[in-house]
N, CA, C and O atoms as CSV, one atom per row, in Angstrom:
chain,resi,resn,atom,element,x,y,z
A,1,UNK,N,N,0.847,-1.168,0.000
A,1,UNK,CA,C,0.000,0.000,0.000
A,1,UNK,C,C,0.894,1.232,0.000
A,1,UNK,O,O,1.842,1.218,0.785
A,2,UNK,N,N,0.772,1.958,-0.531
A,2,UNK,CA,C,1.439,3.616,-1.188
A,2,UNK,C,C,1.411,4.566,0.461
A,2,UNK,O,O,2.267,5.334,0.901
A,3,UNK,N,N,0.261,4.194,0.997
A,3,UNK,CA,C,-0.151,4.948,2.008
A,3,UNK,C,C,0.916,4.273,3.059
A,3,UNK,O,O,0.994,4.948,4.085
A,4,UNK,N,N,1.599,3.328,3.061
A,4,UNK,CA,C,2.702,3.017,4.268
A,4,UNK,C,C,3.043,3.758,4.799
A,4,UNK,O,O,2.738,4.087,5.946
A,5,UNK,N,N,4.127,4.430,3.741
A,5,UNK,CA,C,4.894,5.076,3.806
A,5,UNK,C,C,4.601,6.407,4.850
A,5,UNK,O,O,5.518,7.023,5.393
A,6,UNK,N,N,3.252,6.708,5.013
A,6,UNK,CA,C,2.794,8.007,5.484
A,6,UNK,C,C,2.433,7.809,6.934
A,6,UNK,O,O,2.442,8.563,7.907
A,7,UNK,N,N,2.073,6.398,6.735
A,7,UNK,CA,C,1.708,6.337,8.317
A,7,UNK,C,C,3.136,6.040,9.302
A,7,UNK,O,O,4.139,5.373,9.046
A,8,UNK,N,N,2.768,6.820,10.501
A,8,UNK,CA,C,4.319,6.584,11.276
A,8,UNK,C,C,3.393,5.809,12.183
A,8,UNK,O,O,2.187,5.731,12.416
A,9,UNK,N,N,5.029,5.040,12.761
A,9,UNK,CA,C,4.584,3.613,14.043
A,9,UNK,C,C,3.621,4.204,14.949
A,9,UNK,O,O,2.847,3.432,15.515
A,10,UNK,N,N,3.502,6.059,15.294
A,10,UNK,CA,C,2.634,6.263,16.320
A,10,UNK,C,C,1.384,6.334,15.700
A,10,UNK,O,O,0.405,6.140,16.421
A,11,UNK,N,N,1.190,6.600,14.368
A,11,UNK,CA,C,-0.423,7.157,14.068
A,11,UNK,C,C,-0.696,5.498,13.720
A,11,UNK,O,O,-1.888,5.223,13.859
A,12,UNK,N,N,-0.122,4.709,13.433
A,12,UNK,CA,C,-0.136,3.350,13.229
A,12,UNK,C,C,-0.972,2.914,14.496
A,12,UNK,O,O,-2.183,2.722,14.393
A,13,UNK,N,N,-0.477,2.803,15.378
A,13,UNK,CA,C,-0.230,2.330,17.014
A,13,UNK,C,C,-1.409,3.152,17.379
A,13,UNK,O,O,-2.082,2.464,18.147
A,14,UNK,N,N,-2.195,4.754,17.111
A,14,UNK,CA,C,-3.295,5.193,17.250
A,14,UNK,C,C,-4.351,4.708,16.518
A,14,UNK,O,O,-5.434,4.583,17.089
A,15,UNK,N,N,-4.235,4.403,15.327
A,15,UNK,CA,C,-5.302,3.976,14.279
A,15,UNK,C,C,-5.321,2.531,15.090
A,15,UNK,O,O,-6.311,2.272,15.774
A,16,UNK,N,N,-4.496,1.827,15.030
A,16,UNK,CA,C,-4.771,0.204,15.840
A,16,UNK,C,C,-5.698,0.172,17.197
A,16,UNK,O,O,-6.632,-0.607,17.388
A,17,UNK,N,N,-5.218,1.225,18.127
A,17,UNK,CA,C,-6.049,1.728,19.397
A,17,UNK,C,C,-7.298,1.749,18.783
A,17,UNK,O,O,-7.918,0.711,19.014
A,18,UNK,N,N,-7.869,2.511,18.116
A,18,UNK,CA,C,-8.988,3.074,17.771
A,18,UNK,C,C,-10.584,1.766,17.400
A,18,UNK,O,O,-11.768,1.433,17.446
A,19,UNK,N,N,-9.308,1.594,17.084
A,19,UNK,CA,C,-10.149,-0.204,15.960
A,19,UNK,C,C,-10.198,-0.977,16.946
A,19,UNK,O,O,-11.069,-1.847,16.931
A,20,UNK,N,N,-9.266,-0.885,18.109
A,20,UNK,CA,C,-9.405,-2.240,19.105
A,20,UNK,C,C,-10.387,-1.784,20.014
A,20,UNK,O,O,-11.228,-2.592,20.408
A,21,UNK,N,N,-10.414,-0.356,20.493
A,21,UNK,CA,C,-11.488,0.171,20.969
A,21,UNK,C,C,-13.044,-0.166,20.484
A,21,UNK,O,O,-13.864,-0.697,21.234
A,22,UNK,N,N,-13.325,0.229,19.094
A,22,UNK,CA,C,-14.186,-0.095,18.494
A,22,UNK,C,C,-14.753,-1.446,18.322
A,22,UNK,O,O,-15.927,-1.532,17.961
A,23,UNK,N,N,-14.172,-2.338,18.503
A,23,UNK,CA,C,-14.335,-3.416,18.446
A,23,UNK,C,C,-14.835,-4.264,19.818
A,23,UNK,O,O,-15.411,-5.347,19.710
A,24,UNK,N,N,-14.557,-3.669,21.058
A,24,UNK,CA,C,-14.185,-4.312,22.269
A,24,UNK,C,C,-16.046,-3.283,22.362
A,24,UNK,O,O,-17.158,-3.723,22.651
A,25,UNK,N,N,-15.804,-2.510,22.149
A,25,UNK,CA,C,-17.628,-1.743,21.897
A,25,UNK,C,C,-18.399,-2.517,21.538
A,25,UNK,O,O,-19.179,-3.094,22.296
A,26,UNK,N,N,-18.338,-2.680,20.345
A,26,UNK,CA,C,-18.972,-3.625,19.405
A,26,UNK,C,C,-19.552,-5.184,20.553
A,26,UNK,O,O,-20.721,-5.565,20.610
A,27,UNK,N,N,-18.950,-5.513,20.953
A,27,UNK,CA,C,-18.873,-6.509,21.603
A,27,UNK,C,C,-20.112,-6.196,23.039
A,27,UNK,O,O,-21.151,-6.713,23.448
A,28,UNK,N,N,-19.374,-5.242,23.347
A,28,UNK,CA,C,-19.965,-4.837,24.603
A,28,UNK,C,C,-21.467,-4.671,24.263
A,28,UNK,O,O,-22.396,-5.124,24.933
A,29,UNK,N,N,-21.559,-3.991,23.182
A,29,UNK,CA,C,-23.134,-3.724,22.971
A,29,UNK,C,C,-23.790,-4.974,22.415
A,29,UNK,O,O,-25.001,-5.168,22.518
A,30,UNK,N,N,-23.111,-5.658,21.934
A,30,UNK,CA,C,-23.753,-6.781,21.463
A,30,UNK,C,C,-23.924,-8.225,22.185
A,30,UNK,O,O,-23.627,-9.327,21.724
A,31,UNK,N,N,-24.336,-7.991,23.107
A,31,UNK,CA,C,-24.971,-9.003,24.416
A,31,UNK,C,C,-25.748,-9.841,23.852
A,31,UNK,O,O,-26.410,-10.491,24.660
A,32,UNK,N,N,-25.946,-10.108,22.643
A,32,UNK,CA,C,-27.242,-11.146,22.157
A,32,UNK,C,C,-26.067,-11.678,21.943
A,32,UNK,O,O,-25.755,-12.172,23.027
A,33,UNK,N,N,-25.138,-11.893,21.105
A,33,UNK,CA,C,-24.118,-12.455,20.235
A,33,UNK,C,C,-22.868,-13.460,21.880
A,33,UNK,O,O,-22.268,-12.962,22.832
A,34,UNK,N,N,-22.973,-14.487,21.555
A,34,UNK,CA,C,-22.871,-15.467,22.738
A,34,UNK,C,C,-21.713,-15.804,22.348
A,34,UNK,O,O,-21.570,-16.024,21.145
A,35,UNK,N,N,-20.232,-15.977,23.519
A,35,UNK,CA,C,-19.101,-16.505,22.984
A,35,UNK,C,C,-18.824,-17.994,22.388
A,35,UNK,O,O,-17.807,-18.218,21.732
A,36,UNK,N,N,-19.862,-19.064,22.678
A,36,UNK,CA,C,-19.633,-19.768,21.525
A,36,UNK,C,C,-19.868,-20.243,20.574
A,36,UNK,O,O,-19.816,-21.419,20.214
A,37,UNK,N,N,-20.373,-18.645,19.698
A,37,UNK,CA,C,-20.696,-18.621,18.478
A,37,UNK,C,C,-19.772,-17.675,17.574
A,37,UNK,O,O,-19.570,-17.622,16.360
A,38,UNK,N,N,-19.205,-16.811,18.883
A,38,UNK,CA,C,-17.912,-16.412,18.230
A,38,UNK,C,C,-17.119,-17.335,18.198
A,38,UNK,O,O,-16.759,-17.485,17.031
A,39,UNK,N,N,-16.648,-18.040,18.857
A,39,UNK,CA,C,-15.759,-18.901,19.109
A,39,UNK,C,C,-15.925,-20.179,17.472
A,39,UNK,O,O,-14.971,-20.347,16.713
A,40,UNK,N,N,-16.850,-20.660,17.339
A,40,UNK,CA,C,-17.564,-21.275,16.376
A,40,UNK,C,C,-17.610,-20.533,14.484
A,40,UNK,O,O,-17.496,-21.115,13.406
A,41,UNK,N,N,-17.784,-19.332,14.759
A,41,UNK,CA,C,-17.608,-18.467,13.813
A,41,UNK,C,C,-16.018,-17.888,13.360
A,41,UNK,O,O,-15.585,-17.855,12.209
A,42,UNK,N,N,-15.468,-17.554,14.308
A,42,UNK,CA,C,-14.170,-16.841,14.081
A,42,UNK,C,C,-12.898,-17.486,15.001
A,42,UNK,O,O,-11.746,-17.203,14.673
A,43,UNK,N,N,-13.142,-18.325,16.113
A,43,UNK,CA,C,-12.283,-19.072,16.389
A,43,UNK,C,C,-11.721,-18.052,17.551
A,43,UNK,O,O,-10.527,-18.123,17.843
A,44,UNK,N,N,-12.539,-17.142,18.187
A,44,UNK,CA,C,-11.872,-16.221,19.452
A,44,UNK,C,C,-13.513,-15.722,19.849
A,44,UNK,O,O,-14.544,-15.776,19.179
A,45,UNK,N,N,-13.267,-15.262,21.122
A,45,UNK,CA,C,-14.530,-14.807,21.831
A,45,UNK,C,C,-13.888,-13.920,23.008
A,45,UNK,O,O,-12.796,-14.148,23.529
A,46,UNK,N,N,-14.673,-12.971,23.301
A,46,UNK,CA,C,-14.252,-12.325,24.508
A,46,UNK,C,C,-13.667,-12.677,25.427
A,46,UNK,O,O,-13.434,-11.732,26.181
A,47,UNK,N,N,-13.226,-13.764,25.825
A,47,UNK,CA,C,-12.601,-14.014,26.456
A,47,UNK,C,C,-11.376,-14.170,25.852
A,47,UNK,O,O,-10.386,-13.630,26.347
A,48,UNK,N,N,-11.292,-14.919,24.720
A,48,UNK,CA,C,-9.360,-14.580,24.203
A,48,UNK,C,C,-9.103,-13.104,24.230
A,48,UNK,O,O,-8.066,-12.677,24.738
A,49,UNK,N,N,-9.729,-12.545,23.865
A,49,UNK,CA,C,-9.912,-10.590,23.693
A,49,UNK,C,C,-9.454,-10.563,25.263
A,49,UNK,O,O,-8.270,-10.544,24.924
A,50,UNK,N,N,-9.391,-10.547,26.413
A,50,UNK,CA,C,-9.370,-10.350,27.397
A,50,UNK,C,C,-7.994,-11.199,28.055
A,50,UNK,O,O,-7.157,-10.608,28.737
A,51,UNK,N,N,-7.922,-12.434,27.788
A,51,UNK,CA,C,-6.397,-13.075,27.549
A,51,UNK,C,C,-5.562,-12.544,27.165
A,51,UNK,O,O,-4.676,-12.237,27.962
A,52,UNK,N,N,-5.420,-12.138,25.614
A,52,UNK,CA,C,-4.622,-11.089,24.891
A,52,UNK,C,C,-4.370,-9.724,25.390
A,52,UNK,O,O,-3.396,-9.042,25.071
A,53,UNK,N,N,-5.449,-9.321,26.309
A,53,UNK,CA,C,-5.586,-8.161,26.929
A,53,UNK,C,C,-4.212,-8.711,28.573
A,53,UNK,O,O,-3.684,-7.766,29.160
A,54,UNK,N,N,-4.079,-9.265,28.751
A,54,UNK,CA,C,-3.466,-9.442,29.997
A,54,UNK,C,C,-2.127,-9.869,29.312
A,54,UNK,O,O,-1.251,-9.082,29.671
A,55,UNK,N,N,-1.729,-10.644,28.617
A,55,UNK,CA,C,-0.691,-10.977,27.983
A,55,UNK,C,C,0.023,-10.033,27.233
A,55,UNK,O,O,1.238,-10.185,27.360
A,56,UNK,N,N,-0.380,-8.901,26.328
A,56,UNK,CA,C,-0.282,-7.470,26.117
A,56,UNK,C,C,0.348,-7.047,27.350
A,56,UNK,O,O,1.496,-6.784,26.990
A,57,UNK,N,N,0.276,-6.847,28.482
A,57,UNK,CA,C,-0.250,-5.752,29.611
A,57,UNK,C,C,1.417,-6.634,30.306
A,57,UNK,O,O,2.349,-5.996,30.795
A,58,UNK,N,N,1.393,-7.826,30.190
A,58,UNK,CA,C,2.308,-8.340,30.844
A,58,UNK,C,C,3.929,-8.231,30.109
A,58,UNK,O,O,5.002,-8.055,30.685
A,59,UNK,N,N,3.666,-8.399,28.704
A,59,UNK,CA,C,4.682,-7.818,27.648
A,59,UNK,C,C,5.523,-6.603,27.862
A,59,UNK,O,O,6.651,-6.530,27.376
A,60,UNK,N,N,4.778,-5.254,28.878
A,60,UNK,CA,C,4.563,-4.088,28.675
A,60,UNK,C,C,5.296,-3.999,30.207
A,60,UNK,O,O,6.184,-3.179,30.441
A,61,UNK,N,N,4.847,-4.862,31.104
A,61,UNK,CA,C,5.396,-4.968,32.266
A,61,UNK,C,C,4.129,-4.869,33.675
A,61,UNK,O,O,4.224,-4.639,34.880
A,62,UNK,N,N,3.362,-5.075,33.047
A,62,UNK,CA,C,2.292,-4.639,33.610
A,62,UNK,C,C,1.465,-6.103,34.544
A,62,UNK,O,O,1.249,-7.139,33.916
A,63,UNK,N,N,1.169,-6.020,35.685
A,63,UNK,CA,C,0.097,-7.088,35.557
A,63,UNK,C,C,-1.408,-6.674,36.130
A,63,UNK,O,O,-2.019,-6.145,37.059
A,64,UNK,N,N,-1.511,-7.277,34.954
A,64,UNK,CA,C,-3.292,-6.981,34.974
A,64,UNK,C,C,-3.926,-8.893,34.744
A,64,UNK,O,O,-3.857,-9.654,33.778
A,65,UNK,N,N,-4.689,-9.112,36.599
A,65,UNK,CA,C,-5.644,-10.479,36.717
A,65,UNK,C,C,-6.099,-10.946,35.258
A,65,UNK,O,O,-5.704,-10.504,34.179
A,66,UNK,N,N,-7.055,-11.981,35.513
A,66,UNK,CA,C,-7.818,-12.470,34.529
A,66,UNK,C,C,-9.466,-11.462,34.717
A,66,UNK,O,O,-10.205,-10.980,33.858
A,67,UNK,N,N,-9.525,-11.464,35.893
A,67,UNK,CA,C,-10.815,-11.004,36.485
A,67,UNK,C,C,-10.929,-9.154,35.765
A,67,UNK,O,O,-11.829,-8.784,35.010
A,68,UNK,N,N,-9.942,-8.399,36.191
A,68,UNK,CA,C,-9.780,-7.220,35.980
A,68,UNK,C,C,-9.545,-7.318,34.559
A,68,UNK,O,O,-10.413,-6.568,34.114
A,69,UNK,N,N,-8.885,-7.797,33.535
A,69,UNK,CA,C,-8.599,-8.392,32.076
A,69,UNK,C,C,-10.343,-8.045,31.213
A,69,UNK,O,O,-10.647,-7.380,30.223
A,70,UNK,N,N,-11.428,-9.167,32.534
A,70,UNK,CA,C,-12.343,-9.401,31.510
A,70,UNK,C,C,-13.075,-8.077,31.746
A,70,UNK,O,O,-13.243,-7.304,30.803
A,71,UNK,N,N,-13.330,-7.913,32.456
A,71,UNK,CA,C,-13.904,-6.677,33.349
A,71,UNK,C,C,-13.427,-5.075,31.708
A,71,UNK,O,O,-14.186,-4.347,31.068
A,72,UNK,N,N,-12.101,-5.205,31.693
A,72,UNK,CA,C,-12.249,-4.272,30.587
A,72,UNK,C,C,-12.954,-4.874,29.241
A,72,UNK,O,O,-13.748,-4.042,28.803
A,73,UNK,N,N,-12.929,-5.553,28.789
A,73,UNK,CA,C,-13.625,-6.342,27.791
A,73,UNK,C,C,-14.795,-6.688,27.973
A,73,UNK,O,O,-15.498,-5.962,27.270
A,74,UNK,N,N,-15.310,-7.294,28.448
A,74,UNK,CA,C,-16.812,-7.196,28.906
A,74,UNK,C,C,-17.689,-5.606,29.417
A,74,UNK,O,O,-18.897,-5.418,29.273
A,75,UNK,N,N,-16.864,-4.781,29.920
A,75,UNK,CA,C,-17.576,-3.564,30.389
A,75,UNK,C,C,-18.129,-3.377,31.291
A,75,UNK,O,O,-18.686,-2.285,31.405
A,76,UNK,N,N,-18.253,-4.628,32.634
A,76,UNK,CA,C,-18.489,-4.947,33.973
A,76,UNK,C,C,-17.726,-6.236,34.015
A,76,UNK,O,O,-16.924,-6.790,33.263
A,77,UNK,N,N,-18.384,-6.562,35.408
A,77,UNK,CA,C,-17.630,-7.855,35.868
A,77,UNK,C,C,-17.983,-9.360,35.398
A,77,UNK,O,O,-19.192,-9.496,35.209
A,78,UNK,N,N,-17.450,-10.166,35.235
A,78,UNK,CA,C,-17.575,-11.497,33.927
A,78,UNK,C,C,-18.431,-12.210,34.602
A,78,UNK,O,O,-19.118,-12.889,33.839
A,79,UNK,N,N,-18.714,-12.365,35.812
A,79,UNK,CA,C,-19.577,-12.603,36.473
A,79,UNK,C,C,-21.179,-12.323,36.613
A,79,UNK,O,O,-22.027,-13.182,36.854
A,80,UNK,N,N,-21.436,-10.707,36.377
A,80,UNK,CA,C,-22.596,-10.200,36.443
A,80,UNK,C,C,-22.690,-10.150,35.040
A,80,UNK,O,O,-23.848,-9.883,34.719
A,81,UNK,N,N,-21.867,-10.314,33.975
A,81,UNK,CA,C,-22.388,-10.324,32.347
A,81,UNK,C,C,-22.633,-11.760,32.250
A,81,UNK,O,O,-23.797,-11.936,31.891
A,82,UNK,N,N,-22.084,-12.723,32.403
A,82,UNK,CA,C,-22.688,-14.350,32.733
A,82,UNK,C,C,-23.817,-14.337,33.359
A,82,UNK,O,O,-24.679,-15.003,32.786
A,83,UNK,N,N,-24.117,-13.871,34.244
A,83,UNK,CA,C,-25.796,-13.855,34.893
A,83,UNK,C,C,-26.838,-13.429,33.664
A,83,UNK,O,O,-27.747,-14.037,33.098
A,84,UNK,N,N,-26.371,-12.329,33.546
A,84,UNK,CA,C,-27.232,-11.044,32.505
A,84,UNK,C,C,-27.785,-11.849,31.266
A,84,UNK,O,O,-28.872,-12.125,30.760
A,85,UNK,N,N,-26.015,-12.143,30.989
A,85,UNK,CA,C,-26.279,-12.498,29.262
A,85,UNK,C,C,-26.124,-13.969,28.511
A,85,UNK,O,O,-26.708,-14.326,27.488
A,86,UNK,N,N,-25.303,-14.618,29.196
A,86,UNK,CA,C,-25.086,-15.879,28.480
A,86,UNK,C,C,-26.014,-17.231,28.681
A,86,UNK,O,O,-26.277,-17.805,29.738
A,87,UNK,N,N,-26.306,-17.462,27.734
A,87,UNK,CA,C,-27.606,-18.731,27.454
A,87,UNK,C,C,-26.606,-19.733,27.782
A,87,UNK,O,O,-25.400,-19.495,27.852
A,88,UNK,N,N,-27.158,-20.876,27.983
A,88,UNK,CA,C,-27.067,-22.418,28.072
A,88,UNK,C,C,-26.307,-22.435,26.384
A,88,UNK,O,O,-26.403,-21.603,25.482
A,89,UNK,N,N,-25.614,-23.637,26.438
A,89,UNK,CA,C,-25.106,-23.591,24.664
A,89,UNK,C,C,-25.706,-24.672,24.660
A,89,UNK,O,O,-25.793,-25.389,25.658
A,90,UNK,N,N,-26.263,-24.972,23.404
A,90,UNK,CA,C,-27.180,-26.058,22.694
A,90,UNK,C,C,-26.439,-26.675,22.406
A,90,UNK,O,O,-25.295,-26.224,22.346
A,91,UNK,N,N,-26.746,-28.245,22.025
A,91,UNK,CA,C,-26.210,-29.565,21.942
A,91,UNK,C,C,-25.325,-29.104,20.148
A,91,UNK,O,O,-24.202,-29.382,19.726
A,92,UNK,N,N,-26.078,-28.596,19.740
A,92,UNK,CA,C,-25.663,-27.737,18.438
A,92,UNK,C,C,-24.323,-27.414,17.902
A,92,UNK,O,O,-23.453,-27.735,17.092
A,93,UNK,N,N,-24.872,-26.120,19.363
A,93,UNK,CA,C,-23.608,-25.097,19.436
A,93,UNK,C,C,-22.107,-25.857,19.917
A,93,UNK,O,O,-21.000,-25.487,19.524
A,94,UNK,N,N,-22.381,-27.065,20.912
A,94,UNK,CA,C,-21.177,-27.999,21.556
A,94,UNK,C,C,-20.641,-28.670,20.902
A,94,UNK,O,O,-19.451,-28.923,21.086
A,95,UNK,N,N,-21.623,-29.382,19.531
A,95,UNK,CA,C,-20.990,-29.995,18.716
A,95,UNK,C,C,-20.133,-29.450,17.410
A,95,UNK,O,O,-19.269,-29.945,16.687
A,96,UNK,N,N,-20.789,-28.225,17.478
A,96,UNK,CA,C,-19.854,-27.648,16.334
A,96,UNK,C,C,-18.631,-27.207,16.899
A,96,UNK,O,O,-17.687,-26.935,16.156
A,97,UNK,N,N,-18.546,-27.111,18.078
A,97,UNK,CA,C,-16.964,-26.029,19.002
A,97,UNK,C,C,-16.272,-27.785,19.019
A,97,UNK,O,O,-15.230,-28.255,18.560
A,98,UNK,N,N,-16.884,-28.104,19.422
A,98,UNK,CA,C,-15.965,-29.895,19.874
A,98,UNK,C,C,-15.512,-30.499,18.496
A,98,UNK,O,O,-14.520,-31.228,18.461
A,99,UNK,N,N,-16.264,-30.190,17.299
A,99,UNK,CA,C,-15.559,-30.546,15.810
A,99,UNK,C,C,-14.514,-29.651,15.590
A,99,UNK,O,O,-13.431,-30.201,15.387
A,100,UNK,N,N,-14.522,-27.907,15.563
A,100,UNK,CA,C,-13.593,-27.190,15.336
A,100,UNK,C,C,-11.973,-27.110,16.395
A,100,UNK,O,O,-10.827,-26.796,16.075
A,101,UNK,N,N,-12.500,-27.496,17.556
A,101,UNK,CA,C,-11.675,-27.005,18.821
A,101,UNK,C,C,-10.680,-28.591,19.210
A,101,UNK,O,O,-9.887,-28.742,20.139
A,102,UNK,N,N,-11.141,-29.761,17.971
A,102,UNK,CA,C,-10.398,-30.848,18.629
A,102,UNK,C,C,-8.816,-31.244,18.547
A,102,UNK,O,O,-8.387,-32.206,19.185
């Protein structure tokens, strides 16, 4: 891409922020959409998002829990969004993660 050249590692590293932001939104608002159908669909679910989020953080020098991890990714605590939001997974949904995930 022509446009490389223009972007520097920081507006790079801002534009990447922006999108990961957007995305971790995306998520947040979308409480119908169940992790293992992401998981099933794209092969990651909020919770790798939140893994990656601590493993990042630890790279950096940082430590950030699993608990506090999901807590930014989820947008409360993984606990009270499991109450709220997550269904039972159908015999369906188990068999398709147990074909992809073996």
């Amino acid at each position: 891409m022509e446009n490389d050249t223009l972007l520097t590692n920081q507006i790079k590293l801002e534009i990447e922020s922006i999108v990961f932001k957007r995305l971790v939104s995306h998520l947040q608002n979308r409480t119908d959409v169940q992790n293992i159908d992401l998981m099933n669909l794209s092969g990651f679910c909020r919770n790798c998002l939140s893994n990656w989020y601590m493993e990042a953080s630890e790279e950096k020098g940082i430590k950030i829990d699993k608990e506090n991890a999901r807590e930014i990714i989820y947008g409360m605590p993984h606990k009270i969004w499991k109450d709220k939001f997550q269904k039972d997974a159908t015999p369906e949904q188990m068999n398709k993660f147990d074909e992809k995930h073996k």
